[in-house]
N, C-alpha and C positions, 0 to 999 in steps of 0.2 A: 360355581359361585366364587371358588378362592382366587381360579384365573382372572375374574372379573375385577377383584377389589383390587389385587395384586396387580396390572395392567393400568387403572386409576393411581392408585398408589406409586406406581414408578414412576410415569407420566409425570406427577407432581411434584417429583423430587428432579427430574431432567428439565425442567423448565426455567427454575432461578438462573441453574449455570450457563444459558443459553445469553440469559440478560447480561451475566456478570461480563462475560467474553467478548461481547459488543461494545462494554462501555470501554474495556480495558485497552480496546483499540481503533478507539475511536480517532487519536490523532496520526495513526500511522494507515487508515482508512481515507480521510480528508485529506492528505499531504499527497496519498495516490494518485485519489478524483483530481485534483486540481493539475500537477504534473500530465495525466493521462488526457484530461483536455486540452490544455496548451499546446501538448506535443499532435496529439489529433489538428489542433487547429495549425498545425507549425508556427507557434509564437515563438520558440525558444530557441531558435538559431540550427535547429540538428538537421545535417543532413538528411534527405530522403532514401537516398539513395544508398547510403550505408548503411540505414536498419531497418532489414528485411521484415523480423519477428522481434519487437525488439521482446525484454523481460523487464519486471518492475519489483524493487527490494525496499522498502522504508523502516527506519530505524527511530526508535522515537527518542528523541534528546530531553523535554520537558511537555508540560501542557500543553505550550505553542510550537512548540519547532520539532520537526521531523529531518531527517536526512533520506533522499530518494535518491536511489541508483540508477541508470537505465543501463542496460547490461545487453550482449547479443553474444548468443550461442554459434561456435561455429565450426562443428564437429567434437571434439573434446574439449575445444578451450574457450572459455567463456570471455570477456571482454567486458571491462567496464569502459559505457561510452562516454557518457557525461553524469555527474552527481548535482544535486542541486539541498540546497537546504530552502525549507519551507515554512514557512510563519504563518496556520492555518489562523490564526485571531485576528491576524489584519490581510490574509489572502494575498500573498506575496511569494513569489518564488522568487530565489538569487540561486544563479548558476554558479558553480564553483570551477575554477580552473585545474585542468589535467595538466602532470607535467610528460 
């Protein structure tokens, strides 16, 4: 019986933090999707042919705007390919220039 209550009990203490974590990342979540489409659809100018696996980093600046990385692995040294900043409230990506 005590495993019983105790199992309920826990359960209902792991479930708020579950919500709180979702919300807290919500804009570095949508700044992803949007990026990860684009780039699936090759709207954003990237090469194909240079990223094999690419990787995906976002950084949250405010409410609306995120900073996304696209990065590729290649062996031990990682590479930033292109960064973009993104304004999930009006659904806008702006590529940023590498020097």
């Amino acid at each position: 019986m005590k495993k019983l209550i105790f199992s309920i009990f826990s359960t209902l203490l792991i479930l708020p933090f579950h919500v709180y974590s979702n919300e807290s990342f919500s804009v570095e979540i949508d700044a992803l999707t949007l990026v990860m489409k684009e780039y699936k659809n090759n709207k954003l100018g990237i090469k194909k042919a240079k990223l094999i696996s690419p990787s995906y980093m976002a950084y949250k600046q405010d409410e609306c705007n995120a900073k996304v990385e696209v990065t590729e692995k290649s062996g031990l040294q990682i590479t930033t390919i292109q960064s973009f900043h993104v304004n999930i409230c009006k659904k806008e990506i702006n590529r940023t220039l590498n020097n």
